[in-house]
N, C-alpha and C positions, 0 to 999 in steps of 0.2 A: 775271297777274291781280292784283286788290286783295284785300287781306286785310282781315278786319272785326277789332273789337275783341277776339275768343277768340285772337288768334295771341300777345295777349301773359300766353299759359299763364305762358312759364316766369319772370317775374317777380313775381308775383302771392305771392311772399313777402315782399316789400315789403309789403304790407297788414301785417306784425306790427309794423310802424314808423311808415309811413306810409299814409293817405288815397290810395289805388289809383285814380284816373280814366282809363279807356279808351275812345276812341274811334275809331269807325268815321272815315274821311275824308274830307273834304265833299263828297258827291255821290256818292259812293260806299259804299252799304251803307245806315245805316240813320239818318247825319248830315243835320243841315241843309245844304243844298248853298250853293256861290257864286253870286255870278252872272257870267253866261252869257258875259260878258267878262272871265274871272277876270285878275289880275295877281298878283305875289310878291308889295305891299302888302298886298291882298285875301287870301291866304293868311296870313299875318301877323296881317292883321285876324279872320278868323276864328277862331284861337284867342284871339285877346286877348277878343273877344266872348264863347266859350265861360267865359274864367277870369274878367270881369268878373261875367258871370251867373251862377257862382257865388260871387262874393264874393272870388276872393283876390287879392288882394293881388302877390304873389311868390308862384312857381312852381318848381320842377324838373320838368323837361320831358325826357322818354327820345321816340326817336323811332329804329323803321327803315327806310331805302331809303327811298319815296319819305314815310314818315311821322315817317322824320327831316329830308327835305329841308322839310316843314312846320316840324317844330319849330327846323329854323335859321334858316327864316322870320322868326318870331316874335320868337328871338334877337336877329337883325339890325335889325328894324326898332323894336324894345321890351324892349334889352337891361335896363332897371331893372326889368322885367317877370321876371328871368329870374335864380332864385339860381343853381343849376345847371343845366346841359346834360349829355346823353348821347346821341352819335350813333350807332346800332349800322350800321355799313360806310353809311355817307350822309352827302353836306356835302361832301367832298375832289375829288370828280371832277366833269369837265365836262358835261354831258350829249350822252353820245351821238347824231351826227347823223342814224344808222339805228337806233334801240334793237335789242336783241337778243333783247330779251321781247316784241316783235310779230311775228308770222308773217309769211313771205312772201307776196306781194309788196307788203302794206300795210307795211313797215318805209321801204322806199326811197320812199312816197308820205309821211313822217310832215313832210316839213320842208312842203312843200305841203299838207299836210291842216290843220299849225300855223295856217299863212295863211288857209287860207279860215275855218279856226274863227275867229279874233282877229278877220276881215270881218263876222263875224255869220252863217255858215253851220252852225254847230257843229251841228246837226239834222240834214244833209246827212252831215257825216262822222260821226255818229252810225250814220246807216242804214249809210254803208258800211261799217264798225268789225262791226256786226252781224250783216252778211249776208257778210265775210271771215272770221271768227271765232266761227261757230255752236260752242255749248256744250251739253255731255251732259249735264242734271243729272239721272240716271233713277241708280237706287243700282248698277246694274253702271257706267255712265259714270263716276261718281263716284268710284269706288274705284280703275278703270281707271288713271282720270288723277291722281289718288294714288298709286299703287305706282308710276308715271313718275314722277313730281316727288319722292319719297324715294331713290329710284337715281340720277336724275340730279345731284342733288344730296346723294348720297351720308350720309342723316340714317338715325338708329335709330327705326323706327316704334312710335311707343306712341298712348295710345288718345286723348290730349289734342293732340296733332299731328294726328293723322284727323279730330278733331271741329274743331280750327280750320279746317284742308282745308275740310271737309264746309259748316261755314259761311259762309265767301267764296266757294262754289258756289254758296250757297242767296242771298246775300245779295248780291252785288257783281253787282249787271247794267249791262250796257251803256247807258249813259241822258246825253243834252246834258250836265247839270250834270256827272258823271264826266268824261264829253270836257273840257269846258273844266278840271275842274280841274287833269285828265293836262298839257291842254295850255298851262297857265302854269306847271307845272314846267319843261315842255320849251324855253320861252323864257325861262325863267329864269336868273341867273348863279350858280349856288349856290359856286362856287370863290371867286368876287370877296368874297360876306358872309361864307364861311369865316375867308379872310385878313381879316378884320375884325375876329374875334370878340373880344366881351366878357367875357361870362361864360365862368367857370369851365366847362370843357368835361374829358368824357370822350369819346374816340372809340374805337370797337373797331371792330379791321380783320383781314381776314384777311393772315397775314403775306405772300402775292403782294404787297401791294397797299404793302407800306410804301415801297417805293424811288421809288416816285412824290412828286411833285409833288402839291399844296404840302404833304405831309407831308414831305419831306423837307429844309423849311425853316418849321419849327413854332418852334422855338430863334433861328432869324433872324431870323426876322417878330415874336419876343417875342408868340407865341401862348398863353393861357390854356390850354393841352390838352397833356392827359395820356393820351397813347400806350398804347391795350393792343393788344398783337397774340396770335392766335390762328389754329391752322392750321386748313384749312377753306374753305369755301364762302361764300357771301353772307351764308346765314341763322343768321349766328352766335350769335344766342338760340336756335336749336333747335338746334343742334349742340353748344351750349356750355353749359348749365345755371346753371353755376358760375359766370357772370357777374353772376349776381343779387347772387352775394356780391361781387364786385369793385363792383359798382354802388355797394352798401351802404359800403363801406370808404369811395367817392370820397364822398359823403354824407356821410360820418361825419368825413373826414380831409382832405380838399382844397376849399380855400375861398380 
């Protein structure tokens, strides 16, 4: 599922430095959505949109999974836009041709579902997306599927992870604009604007993930990124805290 703006608790000590802006992702939660044909420019363009209408200038841009694969977006196509980068596990991999976060048996319909949404059906695979993936949001559902998602991904539950939980229930529904923007991630090359990158990049990966490709030609390709590896799961801001501090450091020290 999509997470809204509360999942990024545990950085949010960054406000003692800098100007904290969180957002929900477009078409999902409580963002201006794309449109209905979205593409990676379009993804791009919407943050640029965002940080024009507030005025700045030059950004540092944190982003996880599919809200770092926006902020590489951004990177790639408006890297003077971009003082720093920080991908927390997002940007290095290809996108899966059956995701593994969609249920059976809508995973193995995703490459066909891609197609008819980009046709102009995305309303069509809206309904089907909805009526395969009915959601509990009644407060025993909700906890339910909370105490799953902390064991399965093996995080220490505290009360600021429940209420992010609690709000991507409350907020992230199913709706056209979420479908298209899911699915011009999923047609998108985030590997190709990785090996691109301009700006000063932080990636934190969990350390499975290092012996892959194209991390393991970051030094080859004379890549701007600086490697944190941490053991663990996907969601390595709730498992990692401490990261806020490394964040801080590439901030302060890597330019």
């Amino acid at each position: 599922m999509g997470w809204t703006a509360e999942s990024v608790w545990p950085l949010l000590a960054l406000q003692e430095r800098y100007a904290v802006h969180a957002l929900d992702l477009p078409g999902l939660g409580r963002s201006a959505p794309l449109p209905r044909e979205a593409d990676w420019d379009q993804i791009a363009g919407w943050v640029k949109g965002y940080c024009d209408g507030q005025g700045f200038s030059t950004v540092r841009v944190i982003g996880h999974s599919a809200g770092g694969l926006t902020a590489l977006a951004f990177a790639d196509r408006f890297p003077e836009r971009v003082h720093q980068l920080v991908l927390l596990d997002a940007g290095y991999q290809k996108m899966s041709r059956f995701p593994t976060n969609i249920s059976k048996p809508l995973r193995y319909l995703t490459p066909l579902l891609s197609l008819i949404a980009h046709k102009g059906g995305v309303e069509w695979v809206t309904r089907l997306a909805e009526r395969s993936e009915p959601r509990d949001v009644s407060p025993e559902g909700m906890e339910r599927q909370f105490q799953t998602f902390v064991q399965e991904e093996n995080l220490v539950v505290s009360r600021l992870l429940r209420e992010a939980f609690y709000a991507a229930m409350r907020e992230v529904m199913v709706t056209p604009a979420g479908v298209s923007y899911l699915m011009a991630l999923y047609r998108a090359n985030p590997v190709q604007a990785f090996s691109h990158l301009k700006p000063p990049t932080l990636l934190v990966v969990p350390e499975a993930m290092t012996n892959r490709p194209p991390l393991t030609a970051i030094d080859e390709l004379g890549l701007p990124v600086l490697l944190y590896e941490v053991p663990g799961g996907h969601f390595v801001h709730f498992s990692h805290p401490e990261i806020t501090g490394v964040i801080q450091d590439f901030f302060d020290h890597w330019s």
